[in-house]
C-alpha positions in Angstrom: 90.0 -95.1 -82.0 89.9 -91.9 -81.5 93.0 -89.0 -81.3 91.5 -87.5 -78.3 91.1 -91.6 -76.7 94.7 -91.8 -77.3 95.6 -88.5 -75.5 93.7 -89.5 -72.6 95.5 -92.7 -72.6 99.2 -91.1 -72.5 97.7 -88.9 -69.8 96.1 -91.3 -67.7 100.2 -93.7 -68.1 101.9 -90.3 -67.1 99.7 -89.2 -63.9 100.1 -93.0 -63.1 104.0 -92.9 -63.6 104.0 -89.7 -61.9 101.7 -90.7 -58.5 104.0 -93.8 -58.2 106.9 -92.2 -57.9 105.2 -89.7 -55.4 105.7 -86.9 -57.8 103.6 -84.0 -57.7 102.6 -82.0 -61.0 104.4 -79.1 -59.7 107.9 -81.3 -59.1 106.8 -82.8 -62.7 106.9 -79.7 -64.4 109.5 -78.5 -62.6 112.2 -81.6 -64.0 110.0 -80.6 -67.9 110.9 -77.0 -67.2 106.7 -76.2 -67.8 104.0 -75.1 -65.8 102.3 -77.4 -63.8 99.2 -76.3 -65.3 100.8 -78.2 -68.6 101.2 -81.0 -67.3 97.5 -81.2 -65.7 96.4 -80.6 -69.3 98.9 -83.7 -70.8 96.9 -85.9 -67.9 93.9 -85.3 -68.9 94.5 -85.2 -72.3 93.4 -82.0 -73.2 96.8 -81.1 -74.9 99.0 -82.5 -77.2 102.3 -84.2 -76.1 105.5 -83.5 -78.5 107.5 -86.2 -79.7 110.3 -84.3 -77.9 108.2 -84.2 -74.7 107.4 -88.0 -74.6 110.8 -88.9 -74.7 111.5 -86.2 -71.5 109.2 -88.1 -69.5 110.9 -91.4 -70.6 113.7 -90.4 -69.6 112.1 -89.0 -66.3 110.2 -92.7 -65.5 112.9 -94.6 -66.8 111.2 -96.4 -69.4 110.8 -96.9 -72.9 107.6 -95.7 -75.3 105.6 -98.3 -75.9 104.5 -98.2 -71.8 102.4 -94.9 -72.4 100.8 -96.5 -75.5 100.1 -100.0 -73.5 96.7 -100.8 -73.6 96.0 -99.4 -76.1 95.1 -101.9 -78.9 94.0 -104.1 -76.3 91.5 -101.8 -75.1 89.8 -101.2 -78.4 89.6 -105.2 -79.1 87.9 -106.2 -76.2 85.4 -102.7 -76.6 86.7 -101.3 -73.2 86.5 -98.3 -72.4 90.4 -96.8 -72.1 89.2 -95.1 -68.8 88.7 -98.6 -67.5 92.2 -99.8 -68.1 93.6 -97.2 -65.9 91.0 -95.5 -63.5 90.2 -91.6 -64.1 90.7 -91.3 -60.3 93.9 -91.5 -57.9 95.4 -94.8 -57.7 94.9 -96.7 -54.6 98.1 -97.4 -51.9 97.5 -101.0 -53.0 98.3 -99.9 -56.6 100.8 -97.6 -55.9 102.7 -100.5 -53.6 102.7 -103.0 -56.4 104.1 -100.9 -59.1 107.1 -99.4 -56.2 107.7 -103.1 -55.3 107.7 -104.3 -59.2 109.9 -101.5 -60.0 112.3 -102.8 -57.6 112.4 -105.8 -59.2 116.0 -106.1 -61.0 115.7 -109.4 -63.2 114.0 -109.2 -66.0 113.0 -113.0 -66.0 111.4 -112.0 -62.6 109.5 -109.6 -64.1 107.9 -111.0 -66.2 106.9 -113.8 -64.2 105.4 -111.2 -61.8 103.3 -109.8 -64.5 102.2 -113.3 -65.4 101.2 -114.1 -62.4 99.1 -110.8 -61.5 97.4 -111.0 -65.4 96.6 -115.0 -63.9 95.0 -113.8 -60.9 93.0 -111.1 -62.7 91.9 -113.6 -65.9 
């Protein structure tokens, strides 16, 4: 796998983070204290994100690391494409409706039940 695949990845995580919680770039780089033209660039992958700059937008999202990187090594066993994990375009309302409900979620026994369930139906 390729750097620039894994870019794209972290960018694809973010713009989906970021369009869940009905976030746009501008209010994004507003809370990173960047342009907004930065953070188009971390989306698509076409620049570099810091260390420093991951954990920022952890602790904007609320979560931990290894959700941008998900995918990842799963994507390049099965010979996916990463762009067909996680669509280049704008999430649908449907998408955007599960992950607000699923974030509501408080138990983490629940959770995980839900994302067995959903990776059931989609097997």
């Amino acid at each position: 796998m390729e750097l620039d695949e894994i870019e794209r990845h972290i960018g694809k995580q973010i713009k989906m983070l970021r369009m869940a919680q009905k976030m746009s770039q501008k209010d994004l780089a507003e809370r990173m204290d960047i342009t907004y033209q930065q953070v188009q660039k971390y989306e698509t992958g076409l620049n570099r994100i810091s260390v420093s700059r991951l954990w920022q937008l952890c602790n904007i999202f609320s979560i931990t690391p290894d959700f941008l990187f998900e995918g990842l090594l799963s994507s390049s066993n099965k010979n996916h494409a990463l762009g067909e994990l996680i669509p280049n375009n704008v999430a649908t309302s449907q998408d955007i409706k599960l992950m607000l409900a699923f974030k509501n979620i408080d138990n983490g026994d629940n959770r995980n039940l839900m994302i067995k369930l959903c990776q059931a139906f989609a097997a």
